[in-house]
N, C-alpha and C positions, 0 to 999 in steps of 0.2 A: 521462604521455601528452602527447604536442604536439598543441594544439589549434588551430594556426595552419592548417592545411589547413582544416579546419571555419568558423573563423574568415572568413576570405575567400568559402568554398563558401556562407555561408551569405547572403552579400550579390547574389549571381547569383541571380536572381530568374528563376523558370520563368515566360514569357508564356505557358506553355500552362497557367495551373494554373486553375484557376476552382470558387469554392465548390461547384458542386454537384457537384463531383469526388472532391471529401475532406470534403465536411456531409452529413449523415445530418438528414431532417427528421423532425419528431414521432415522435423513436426512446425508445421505453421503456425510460425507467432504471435500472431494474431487470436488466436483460440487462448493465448493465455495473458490477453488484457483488454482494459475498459474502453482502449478507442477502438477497438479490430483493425488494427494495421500492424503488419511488421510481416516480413517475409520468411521465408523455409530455411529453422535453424539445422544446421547440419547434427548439432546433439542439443536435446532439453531433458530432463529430471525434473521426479517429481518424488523428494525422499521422503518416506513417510516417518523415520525415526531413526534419533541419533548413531544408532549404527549404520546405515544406510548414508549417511551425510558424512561420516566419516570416512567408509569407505571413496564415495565421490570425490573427493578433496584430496585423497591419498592416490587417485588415481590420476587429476590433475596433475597432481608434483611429479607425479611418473613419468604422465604423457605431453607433459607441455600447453595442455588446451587451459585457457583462462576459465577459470569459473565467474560468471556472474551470478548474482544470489540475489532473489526478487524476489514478492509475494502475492500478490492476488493480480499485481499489473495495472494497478488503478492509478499510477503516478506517472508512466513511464511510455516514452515514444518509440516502439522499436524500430530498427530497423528495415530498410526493403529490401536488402540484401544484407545479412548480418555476417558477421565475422566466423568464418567455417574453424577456427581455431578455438572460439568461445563455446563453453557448454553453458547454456544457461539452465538456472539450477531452481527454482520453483519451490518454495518452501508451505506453502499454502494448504499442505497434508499434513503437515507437521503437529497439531491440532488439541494437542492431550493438556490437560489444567486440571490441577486438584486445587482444593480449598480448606483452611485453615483459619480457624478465629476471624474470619471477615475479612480474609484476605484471600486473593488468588493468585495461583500461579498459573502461568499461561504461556504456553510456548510459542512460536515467534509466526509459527501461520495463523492463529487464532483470529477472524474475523473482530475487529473492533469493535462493528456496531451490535455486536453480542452485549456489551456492558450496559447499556442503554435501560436493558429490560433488567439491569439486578434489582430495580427497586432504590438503587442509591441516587438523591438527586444532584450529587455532584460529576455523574454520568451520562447526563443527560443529553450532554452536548454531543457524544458519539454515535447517537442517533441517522441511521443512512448515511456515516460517514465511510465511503468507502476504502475499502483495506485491510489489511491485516496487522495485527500489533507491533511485527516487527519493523516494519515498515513505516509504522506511525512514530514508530521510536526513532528511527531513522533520521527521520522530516523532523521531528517534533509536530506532528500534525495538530493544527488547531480549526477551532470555527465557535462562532454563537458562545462567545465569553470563556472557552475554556483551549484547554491541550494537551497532552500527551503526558505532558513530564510533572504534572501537576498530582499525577494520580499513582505514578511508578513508586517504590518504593528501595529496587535493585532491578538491575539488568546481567542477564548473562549471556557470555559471546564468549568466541574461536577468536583466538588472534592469529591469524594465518603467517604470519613472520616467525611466529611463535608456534607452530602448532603442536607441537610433540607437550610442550605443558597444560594441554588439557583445558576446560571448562574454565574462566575467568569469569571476574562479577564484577560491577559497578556501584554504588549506590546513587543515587539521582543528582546528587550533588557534584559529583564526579564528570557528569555526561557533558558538561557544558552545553546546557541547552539554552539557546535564543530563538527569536522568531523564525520559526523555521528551519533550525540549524539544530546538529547536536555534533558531538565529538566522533559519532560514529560516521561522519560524512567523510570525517576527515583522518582517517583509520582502515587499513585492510582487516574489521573485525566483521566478523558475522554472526549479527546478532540471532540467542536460541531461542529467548524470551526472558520474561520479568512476572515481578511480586508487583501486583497490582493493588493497591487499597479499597477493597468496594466499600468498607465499613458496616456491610449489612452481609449477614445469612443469605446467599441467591437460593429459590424457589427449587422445589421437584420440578415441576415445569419445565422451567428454564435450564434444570441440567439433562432432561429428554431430549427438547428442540437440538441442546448440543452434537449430542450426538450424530445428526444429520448434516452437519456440515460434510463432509464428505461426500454425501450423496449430488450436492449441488455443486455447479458452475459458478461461483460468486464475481467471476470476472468479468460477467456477462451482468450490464448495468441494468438491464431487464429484467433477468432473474433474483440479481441482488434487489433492486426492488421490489420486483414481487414476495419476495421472502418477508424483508426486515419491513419493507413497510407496508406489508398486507397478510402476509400468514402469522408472523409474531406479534403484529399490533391489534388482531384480535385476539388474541389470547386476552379473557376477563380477570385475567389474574393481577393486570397493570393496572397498581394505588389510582385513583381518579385525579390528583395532582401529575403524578408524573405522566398520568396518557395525555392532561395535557398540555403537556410541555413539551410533548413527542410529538403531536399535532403540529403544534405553532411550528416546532422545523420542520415536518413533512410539507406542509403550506407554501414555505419557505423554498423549501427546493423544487416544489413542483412547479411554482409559479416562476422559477428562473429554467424551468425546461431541462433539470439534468438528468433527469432518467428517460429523456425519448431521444436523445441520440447517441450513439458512442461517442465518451469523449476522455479526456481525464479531469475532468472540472478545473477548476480556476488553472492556467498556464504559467501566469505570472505572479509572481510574488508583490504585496501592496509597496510601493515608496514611505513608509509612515513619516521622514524627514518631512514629502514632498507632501502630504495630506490628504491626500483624495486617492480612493483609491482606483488601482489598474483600470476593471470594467469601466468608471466612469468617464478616464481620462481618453480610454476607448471609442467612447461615445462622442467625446468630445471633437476629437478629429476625426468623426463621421467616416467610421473602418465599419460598425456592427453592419453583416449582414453581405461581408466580400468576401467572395468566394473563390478559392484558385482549386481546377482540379473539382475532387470530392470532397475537397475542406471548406467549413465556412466560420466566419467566424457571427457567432449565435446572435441572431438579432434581437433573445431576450435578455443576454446578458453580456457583458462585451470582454469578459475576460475568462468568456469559454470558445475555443477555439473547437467545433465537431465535425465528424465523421458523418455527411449526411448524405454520401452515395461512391464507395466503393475509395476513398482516400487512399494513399499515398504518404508514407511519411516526408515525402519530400513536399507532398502539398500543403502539409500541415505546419511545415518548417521553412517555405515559403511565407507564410500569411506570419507566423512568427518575428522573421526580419522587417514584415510589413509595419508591420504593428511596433516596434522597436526603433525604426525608420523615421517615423511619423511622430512617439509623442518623445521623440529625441529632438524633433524639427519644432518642435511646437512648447516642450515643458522645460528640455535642456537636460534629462539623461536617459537613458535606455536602460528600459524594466528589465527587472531580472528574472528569465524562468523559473519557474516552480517547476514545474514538470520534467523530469530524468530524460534526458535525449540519448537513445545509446546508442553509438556511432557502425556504421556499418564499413562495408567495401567502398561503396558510394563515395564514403567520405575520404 
């Protein structure tokens, strides 16, 4: 994708833009992720386009206030009292994708489990995976044989240290991606999105359904399901192979229970050294199913920690040291989060 249009568009600066156009004051943070917890941000944003982001960022460096830059909220702990200094910045509008010879470009709020239904079967695996692309890039999000960086073929990002030189781009080789890791973790970059490889023509269909992302909540694990795995998986348009392979992981996740409670699914990252993974080792030292507060940790699966009456991040990050405590006492070392903890006042 040529990002040279973008590039230039995003130095035109709208004089009509004005923070209280696009900031959302003492908006509950909770409303913008998968576990419903976090407390009343004193500023959130929600840009829908690179001028709008621009501006935001230019106003940070003005004003002092930290930006955080997130997307759907499906990874991430917030906090119960957040830092009145952080704006947190919500890219989840962001949403615009053209396509080229079988390939897409897709900006960095783009729902993931959008790919699922191009018809390509090396997409398969994004299936009710919840998030947005920037974010999966972030993580390197993977599951069910596949991952993120497998399928990118460039990345483009803000280097905030940098930010006066404009649009930068990566090519996948570049990102240093491991299990769960990429270079962007380790970078003040914020990513805008990436050329994706579907290998196939996506459907009329499926560029209609797009257009309704906006219209939905997808942060809400209810609603993301009822979408991706009930309004688009009937669509008869889905090859009879791929609907089902889309199946076998609906199956999959419904039988470990992650769309009936808020959560941010798996917590912990697997040991692969260690061999077994997190939920089982869980299981092991007989945690599934303890509960501090309104957290508990899922007695279908042991390395989901949920939301199942009115939580607390401090509840949730209680059962976390628990759990860390225990198969440190018992395996000899202490799992590492997967899931974004972002520190508040509290802390």
């Amino acid at each position: 994708m040529d990002f040279k249009g973008r590039k230039e568009g995003r130095r035109k600066m709208d004089d009509g833009l004005r923070l209280d156009r696009i900031i959302k004051k003492n908006e509950p943070l909770a409303k913008y992720c998968s576990y419903n917890i976090g407390g009343h941000a004193r500023f959130l944003a929600l840009p829908r386009s690179l001028g709008e982001l621009d501006f935001l960022i230019n106003c940070c460096q003005k004003s002092g206030l930290r930006p955080y830059f997130f997307g759907l909220g499906s990874n991430i702990l917030f906090p119960d009292n957040p830092d009145p200094d952080t704006l947190f910045v919500s890219l989840k509008n962001m949403v615009d994708w053209s396509e080229t010879n079988g390939e897409l470009f897709l900006q960095a709020g783009f729902p993931l489990s959008f790919l699922a239904y191009t018809g390509f079967p090396g997409l398969s695996f994004t299936h009710l995976l919840p998030g947005t692309l920037g974010a999966s890039i972030y993580m390197n999000a993977r599951c069910y044989e596949g991952e993120v960086s497998q399928i990118l073929k460039k990345v483009y990002f803000l280097d905030l240290t940098d930010f006066g030189a404009g649009i930068k781009e990566l090519e996948r080789e570049g990102c240093c991606f491991a299990y769960k890791e990429s270079i962007f973790q380790e970078r003040p970059w914020v990513i805008l999105g990436a050329d994706v490889e579907t290998g196939t023509i996506v459907q009329e269909w499926w560029k209609k359904e797009v257009q309704r992302v906006k219209e939905l909540n997808l942060s809400s694990l209810d609603a993301f399901f009822q979408f991706f795995g009930k309004t688009l998986y009937s669509r008869t348009e889905i090859p009879p192979a791929q609907k089902e392979k889309l199946q076998r992981i609906a199956a999959d996740r419904e039988g470990k229970k992650q769309f009936s409670y808020p959560s941010c699914g798996s917590v912990f990252k697997n040991n692969y050294e260690y061999g077994v993974p997190t939920g089982i080792l869980v299981e092991q030292v007989g945690l599934k199913g303890v509960s501090r507060g309104g957290a508990k940790i899922s007695p279908f699966h042991g390395n989901f920690i949920i939301n199942f009456n009115r939580a607390t991040s401090a509840d949730v990050k209680y059962l976390i040291n628990v759990v860390q405590e225990k198969i440190n006492e018992k395996f000899g070392f202490i799992p590492e989060p997967e899931v974004v903890i972002i520190h508040g006042q509290e802390d």
